[in-house]
C-alpha positions as CSV (number, residue, x, y, z in Angstrom):
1,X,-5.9,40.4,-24.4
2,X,-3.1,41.0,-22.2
3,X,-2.5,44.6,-22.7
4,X,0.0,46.8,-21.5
5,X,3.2,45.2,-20.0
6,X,3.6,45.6,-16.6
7,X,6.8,43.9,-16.2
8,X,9.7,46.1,-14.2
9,X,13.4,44.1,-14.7
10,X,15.0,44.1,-11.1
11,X,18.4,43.6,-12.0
12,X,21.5,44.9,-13.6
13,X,21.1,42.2,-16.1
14,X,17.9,41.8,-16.7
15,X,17.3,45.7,-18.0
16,X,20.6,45.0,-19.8
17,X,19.0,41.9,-21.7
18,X,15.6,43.4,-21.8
19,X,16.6,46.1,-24.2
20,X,18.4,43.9,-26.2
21,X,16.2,40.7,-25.7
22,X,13.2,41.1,-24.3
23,X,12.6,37.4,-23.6
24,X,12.2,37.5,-20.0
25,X,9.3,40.3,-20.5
26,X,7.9,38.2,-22.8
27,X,7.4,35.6,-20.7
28,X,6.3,37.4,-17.7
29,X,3.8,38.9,-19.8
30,X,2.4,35.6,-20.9
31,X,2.7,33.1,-18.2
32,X,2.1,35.4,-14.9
33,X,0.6,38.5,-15.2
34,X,-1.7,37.6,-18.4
35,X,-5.3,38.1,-17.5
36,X,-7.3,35.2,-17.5
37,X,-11.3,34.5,-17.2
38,X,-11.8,34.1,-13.5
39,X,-14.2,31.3,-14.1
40,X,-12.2,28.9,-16.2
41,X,-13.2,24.9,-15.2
42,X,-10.9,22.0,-14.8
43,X,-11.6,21.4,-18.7
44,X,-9.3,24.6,-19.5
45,X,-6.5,22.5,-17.9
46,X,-6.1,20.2,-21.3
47,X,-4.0,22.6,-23.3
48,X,-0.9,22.5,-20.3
49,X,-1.5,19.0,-20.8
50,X,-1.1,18.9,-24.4
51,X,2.1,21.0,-24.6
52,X,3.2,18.6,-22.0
53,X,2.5,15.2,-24.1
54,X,4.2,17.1,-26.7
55,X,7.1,17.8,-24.9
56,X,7.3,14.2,-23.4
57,X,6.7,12.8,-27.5
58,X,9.5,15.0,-28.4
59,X,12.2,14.2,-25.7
60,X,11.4,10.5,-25.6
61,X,11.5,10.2,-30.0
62,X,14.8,12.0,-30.3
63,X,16.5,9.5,-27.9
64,X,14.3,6.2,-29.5
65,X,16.2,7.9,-32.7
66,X,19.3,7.1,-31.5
67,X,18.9,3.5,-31.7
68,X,16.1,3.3,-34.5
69,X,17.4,1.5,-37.8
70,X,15.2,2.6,-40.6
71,X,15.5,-0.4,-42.6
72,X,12.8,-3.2,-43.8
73,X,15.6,-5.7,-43.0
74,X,16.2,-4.0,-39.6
75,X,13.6,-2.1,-38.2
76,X,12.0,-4.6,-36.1
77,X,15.0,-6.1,-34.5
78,X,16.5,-2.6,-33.6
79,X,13.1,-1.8,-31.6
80,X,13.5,-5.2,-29.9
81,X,16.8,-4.4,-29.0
82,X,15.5,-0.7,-27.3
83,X,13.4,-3.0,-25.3
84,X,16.3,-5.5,-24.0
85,X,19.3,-4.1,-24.6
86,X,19.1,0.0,-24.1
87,X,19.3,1.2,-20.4
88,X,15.6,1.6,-19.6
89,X,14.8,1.3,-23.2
90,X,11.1,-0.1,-22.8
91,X,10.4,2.5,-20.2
92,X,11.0,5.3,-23.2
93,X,9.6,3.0,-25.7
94,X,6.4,2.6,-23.9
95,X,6.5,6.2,-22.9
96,X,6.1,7.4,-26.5
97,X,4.1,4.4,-27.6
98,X,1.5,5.6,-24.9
99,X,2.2,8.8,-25.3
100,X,0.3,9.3,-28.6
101,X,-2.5,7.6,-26.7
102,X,-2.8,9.8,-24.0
103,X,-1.8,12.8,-26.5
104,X,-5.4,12.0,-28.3
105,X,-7.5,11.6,-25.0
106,X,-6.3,15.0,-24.2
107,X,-6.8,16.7,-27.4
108,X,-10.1,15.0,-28.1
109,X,-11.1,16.7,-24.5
110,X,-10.3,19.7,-25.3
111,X,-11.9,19.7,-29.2
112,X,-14.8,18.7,-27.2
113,X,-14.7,21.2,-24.6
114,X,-14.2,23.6,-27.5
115,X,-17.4,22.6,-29.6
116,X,-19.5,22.8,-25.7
117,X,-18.4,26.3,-25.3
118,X,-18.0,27.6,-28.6
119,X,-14.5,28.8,-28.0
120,X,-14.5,28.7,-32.5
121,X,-16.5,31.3,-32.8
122,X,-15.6,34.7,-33.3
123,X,-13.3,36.4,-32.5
124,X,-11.2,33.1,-32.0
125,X,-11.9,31.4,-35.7
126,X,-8.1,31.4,-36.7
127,X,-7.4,30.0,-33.1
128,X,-9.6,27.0,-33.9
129,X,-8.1,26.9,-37.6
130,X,-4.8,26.4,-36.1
131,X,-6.2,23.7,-33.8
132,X,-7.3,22.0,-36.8
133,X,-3.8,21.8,-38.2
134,X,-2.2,20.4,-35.1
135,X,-5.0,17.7,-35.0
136,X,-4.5,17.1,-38.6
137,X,-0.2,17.1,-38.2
138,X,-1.2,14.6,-35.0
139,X,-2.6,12.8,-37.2
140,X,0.0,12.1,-40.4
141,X,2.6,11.7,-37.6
142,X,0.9,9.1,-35.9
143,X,0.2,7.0,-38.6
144,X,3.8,7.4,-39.8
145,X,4.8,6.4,-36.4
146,X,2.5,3.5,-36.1
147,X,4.7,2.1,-39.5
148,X,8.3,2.4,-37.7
149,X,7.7,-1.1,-35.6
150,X,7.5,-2.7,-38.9
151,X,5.3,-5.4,-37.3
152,X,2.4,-7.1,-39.0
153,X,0.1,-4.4,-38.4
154,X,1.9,-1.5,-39.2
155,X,3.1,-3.4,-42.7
156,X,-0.7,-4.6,-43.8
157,X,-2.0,-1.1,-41.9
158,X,0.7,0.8,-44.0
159,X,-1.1,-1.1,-47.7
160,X,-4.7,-0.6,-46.2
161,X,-4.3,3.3,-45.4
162,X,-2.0,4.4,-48.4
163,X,-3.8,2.5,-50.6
164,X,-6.9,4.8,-50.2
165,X,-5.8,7.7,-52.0
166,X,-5.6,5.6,-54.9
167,X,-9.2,6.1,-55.1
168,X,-8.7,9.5,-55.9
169,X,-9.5,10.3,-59.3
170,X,-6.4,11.3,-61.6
171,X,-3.6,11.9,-58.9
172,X,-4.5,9.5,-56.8
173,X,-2.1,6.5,-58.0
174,X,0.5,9.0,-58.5
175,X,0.4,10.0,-54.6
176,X,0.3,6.6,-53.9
177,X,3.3,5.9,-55.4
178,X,5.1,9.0,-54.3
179,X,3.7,8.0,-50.8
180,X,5.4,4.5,-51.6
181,X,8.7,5.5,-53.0
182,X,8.4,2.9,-55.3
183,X,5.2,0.4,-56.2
184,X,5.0,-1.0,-53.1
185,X,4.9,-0.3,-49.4
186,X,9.2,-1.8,-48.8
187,X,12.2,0.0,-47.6
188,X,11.8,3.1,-49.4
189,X,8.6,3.9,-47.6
190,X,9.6,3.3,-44.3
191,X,12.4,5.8,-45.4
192,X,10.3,8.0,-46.0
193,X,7.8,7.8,-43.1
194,X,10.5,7.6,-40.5
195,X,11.7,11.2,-41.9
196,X,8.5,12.2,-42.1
197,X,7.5,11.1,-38.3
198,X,10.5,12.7,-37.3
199,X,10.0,16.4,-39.0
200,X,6.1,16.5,-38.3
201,X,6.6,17.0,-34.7
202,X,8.9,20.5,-35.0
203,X,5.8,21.3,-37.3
204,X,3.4,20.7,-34.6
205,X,5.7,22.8,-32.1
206,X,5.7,25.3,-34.5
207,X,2.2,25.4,-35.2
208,X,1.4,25.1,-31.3
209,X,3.5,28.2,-30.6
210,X,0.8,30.2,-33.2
211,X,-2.1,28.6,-31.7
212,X,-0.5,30.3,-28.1
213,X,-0.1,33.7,-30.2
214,X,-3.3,33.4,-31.2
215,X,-4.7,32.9,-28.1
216,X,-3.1,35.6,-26.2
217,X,-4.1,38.2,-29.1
218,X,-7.9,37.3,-28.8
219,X,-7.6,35.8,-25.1
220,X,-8.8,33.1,-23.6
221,X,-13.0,31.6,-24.1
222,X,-14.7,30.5,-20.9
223,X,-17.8,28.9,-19.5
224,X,-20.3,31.7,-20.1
225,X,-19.0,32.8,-22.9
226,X,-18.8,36.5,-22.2
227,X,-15.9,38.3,-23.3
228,X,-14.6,40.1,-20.2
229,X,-15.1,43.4,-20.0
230,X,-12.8,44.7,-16.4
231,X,-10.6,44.0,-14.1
232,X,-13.6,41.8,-12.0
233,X,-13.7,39.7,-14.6
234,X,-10.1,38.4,-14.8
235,X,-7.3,36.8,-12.6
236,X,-3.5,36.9,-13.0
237,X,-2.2,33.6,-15.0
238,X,0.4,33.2,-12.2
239,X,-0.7,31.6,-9.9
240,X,-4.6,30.9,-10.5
241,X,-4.3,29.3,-13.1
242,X,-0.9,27.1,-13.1
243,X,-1.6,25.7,-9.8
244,X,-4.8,24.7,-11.4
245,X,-3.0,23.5,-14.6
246,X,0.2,21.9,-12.5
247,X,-2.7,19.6,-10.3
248,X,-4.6,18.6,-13.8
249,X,-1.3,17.7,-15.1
250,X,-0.3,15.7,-11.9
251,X,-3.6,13.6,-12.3
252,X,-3.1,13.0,-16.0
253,X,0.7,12.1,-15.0
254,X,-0.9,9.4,-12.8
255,X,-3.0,7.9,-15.4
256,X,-0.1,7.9,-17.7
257,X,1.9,6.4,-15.6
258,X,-0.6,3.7,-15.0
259,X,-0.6,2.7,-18.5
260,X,2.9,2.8,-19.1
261,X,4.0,0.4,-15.8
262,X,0.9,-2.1,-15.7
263,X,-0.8,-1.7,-19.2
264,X,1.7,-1.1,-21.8
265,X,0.6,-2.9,-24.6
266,X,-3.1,-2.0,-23.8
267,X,-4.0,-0.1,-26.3
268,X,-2.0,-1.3,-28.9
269,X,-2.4,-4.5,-31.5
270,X,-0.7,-7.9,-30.7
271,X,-0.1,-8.4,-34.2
272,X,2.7,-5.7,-34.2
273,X,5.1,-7.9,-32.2
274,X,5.2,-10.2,-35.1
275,X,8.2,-9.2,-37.4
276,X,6.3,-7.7,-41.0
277,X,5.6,-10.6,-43.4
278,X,3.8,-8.9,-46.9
279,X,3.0,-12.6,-47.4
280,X,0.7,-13.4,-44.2
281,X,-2.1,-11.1,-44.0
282,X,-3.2,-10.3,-40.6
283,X,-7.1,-11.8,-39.8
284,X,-8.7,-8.3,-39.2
285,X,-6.6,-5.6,-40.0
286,X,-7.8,-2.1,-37.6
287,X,-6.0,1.3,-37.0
288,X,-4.9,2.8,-33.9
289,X,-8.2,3.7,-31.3
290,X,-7.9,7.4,-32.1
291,X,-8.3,6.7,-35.8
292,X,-11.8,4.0,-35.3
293,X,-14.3,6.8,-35.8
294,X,-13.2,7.7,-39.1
295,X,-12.3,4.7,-40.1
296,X,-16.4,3.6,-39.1
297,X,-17.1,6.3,-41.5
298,X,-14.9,5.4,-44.6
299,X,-16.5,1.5,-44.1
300,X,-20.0,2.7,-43.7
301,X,-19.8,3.7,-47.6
302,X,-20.1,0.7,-50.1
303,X,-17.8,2.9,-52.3
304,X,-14.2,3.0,-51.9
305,X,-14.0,6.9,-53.5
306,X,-17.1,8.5,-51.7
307,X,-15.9,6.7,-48.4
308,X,-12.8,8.2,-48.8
309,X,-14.0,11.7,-49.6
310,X,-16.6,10.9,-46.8
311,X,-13.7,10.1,-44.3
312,X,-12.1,13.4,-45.2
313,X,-14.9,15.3,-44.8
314,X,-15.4,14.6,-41.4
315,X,-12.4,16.0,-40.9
316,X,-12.9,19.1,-43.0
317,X,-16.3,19.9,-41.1
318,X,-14.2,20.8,-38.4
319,X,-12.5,23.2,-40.3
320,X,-16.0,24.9,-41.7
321,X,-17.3,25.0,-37.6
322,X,-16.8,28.7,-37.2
323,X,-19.0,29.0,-40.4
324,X,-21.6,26.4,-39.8
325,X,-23.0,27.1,-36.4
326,X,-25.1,30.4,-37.0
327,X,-25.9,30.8,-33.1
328,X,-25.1,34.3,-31.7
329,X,-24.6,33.0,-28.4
330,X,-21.1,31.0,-27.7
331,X,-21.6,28.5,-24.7
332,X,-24.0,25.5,-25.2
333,X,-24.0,26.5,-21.3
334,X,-27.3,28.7,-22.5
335,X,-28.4,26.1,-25.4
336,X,-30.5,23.9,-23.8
337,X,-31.4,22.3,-27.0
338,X,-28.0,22.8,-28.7
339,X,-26.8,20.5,-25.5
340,X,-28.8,17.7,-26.1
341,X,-27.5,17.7,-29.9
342,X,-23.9,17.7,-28.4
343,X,-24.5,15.2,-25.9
344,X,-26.0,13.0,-28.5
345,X,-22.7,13.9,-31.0
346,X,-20.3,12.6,-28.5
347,X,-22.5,9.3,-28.2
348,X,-22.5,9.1,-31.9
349,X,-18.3,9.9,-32.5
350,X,-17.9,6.8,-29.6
351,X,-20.3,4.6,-31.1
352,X,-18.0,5.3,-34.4
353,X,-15.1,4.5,-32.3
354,X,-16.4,0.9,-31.2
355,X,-18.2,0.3,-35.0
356,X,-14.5,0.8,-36.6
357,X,-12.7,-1.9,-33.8
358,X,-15.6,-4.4,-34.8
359,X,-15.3,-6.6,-38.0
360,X,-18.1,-5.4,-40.8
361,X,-20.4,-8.7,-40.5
362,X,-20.1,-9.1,-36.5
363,X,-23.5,-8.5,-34.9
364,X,-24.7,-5.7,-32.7
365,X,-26.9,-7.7,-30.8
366,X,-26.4,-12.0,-31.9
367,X,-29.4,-12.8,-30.4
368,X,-31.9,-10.6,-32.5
369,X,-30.8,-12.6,-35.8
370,X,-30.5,-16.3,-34.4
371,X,-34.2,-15.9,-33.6
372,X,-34.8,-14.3,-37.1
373,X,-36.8,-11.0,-35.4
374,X,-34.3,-8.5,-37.6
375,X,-32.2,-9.1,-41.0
376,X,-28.8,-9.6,-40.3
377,X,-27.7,-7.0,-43.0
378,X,-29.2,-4.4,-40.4
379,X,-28.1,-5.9,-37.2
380,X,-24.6,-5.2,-38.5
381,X,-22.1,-2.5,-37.5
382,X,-21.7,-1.7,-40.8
383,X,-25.5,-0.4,-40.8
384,X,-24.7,1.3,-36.9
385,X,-21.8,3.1,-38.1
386,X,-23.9,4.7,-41.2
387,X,-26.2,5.5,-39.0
388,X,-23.7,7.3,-36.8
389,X,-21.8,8.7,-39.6
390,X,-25.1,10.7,-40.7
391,X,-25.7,12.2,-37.8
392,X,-21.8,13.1,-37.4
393,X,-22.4,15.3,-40.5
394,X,-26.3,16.4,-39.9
395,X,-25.1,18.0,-36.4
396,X,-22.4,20.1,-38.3
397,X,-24.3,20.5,-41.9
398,X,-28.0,20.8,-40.5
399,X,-28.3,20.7,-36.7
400,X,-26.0,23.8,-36.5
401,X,-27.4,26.2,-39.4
402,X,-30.1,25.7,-38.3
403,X,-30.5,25.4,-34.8
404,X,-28.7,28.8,-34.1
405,X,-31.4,30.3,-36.2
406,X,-34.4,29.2,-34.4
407,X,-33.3,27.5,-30.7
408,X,-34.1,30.3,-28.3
409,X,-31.5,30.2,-25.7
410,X,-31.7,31.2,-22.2
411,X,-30.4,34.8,-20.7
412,X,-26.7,35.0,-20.9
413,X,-25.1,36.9,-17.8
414,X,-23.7,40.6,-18.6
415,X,-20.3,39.9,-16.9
416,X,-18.2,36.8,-16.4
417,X,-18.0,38.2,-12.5
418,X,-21.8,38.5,-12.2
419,X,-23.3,35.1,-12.0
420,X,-20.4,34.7,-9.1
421,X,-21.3,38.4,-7.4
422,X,-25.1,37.3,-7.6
423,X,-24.5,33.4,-6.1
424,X,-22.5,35.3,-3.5
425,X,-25.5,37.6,-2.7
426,X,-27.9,35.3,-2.3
């Protein structure tokens, strides 16, 4: 927590505007002299990055907004003509198109890094709650932004993913059709998704700056897990730990930059640079990569309601973490046993990953059914993502409970300084 203010204005102006406006205080108080956890890893670094993928997603889709026609007739041709015609139009294009990319990698690093160190648990559960919304906003804007190109796979991915809440027992077609504008995916939904694309990310900012609040009312989680209990523990923000942020960010910048010069269609589908045509249905219709996992999980279900209820529930696990995992200690860093479950997790959320970019009858291994030694059914990646999908929910239904009631972890320091006083020492 950061305490006390210990900002002193230096100037005329700035005690005029502090006792009118405090806004200069309030970011002293949160970006230089707020105590942080002295023993913070590189892995703290991804929430800089994240505001700054949002910044970059924000900048680059107000000025792709200028040129965007949001028409069925249209659409397409005006986003060729950002990439030919508008001064360095393909560099912001491919800038926000890789953007969301790079936005997932980071914030599925640092959901990760949260689960290792059990930075949900209290005090910090409406931190992780708001996390859960911004992942969950991410996630309705990216889809919405996938439609905008209007190529083939954004059309036929538009039906496929829409089309699932149709499933849901009584409102399900009526969401549909609202979701539609009409009784089919045309102009009036890509109306509607292009507004919606273009609100959801002032939601996100606004969400974002509560998860900050948050976060400087309980402060910051670290490595040990040890909530810091004097001055020993803790280092000014300013500058330990933007010079560390400022050189993660520089790194990231440099992978970023790779994609977007020498890989900018990389990660995407070359389906989408054909114009929409509802009468040509693309061979294998797939999602973006940060959507594969659950959409493994809503194809590992033979039914279409359970596998969509299944899909959302994945999600909504996240949401019940703080309540699931009945450990008293917070860092997997002293969970020997609760690290192998994790490590094992992570296998299982990329083996979702590649299971959902795979068509349901390809083979994990060809050879083991041409020579008959297993039935095909089972050599499938239909059976390998069920088999994935289980353990994604036994690690947060079962493993968790469970676990934190009879794993007996390993001594946990006193101090965050201590383990560093004692290295030091010896």
């Amino acid at each position: 927590m950061s305490g006390h203010s210990t900002y002193q204005p230096k100037t005329g102006f700035e005690r005029w505007l502090d006792a009118r406006l405090p806004i200069i205080r309030l970011g002293y108080d949160s970006f230089v002299d707020y105590p942080t956890p002295r023993n913070l890893n590189y892995w703290w670094t991804f929430g800089g990055i994240l505001s700054l993928c949002l910044a970059s997603q924000l900048i680059t889709g107000i000025i792709l907004v200028m040129h965007y026609t949001p028409s069925a007739d249209h659409a397409f041709a005006s986003v060729e003509h950002i990439m030919r015609d508008v001064n360095y139009g393909w560099l912001i294009r491919y800038m926000h198109s890789n953007g969301a990319s790079m936005f997932f990698i980071a914030v599925y690093i640092h959901m990760m890094r949260g689960l290792y160190y059990g930075s949900y648990k209290a005090p910090r559960e409406v931190l992780w709650l708001l996390g859960c919304v911004i992942y969950l906003l991410m996630m309705a804007t990216a889809f919405m932004g996938y439609v905008l190109p209007w190529g083939q796979m954004s059309f036929h991915g538009a039906v496929v993913i829409t089309n699932l809440f149709g499933a849901l027992p009584i409102v399900g077609e009526s969401i549909t059709t609202w979701l539609w504008g009409g009784f089919a995916v045309d102009n009036a939904t890509l109306n509607r998704f292009f507004s919606l694309h273009y609100l959801l990310p002032f939601m996100i900012a606004g969400v974002v700056i509560l998860h900050i609040w948050a976060l400087h009312v309980v402060g910051q989680n670290n490595p040990t897990g040890v909530e810091p209990k004097s001055k020993a523990d803790t280092v000014p923000f300013t500058p330990y730990a933007t010079v560390k942020d400022g050189f993660a960010m520089s790194v990231f910048m440099i992978l970023f930059a790779y994609f977007v010069f020498f890989m900018p269609n990389a990660l995407g589908h070359p389906d989408n640079y054909i114009e929409a045509n509802p009468l040509v249905t693309p061979a294998h219709i797939v999602p973006e990569w940060y959507f594969l996992p659950f959409y493994a999980i809503l194809r590992a279900v033979p039914d279409k309601l359970m596998g969509v209820l299944a899909m959302f529930g994945a999600i909504g696990c996240l949401f019940a973490l703080p309540w699931l995992d009945t450990s008293k200690v917070r860092s997997m860093r002293y969970r020997p046993t609760a690290k192998v479950y994790f490590m094992i997790f992570v296998v299982a959320c990329c083996i979702l990953g590649l299971c959902g970019a795979k068509l349901p009858d390809d083979k994990v291994i060809p050879h083991l059914t041409t020579f008959k030694l297993i039935d095909a059914d089972l050599n499938s990646f239909v059976w390998l993502s069920r088999v994935a999908s289980l353990y994604y929910f036994a690690f947060f239904l079962v493993i968790l409970p469970i676990l934190g009631l009879k794993e007996k972890p390993l001594p946990v320091p006193e101090s965050i300084a201590s383990p560093a006083l004692t290295e030091k020492k010896g």
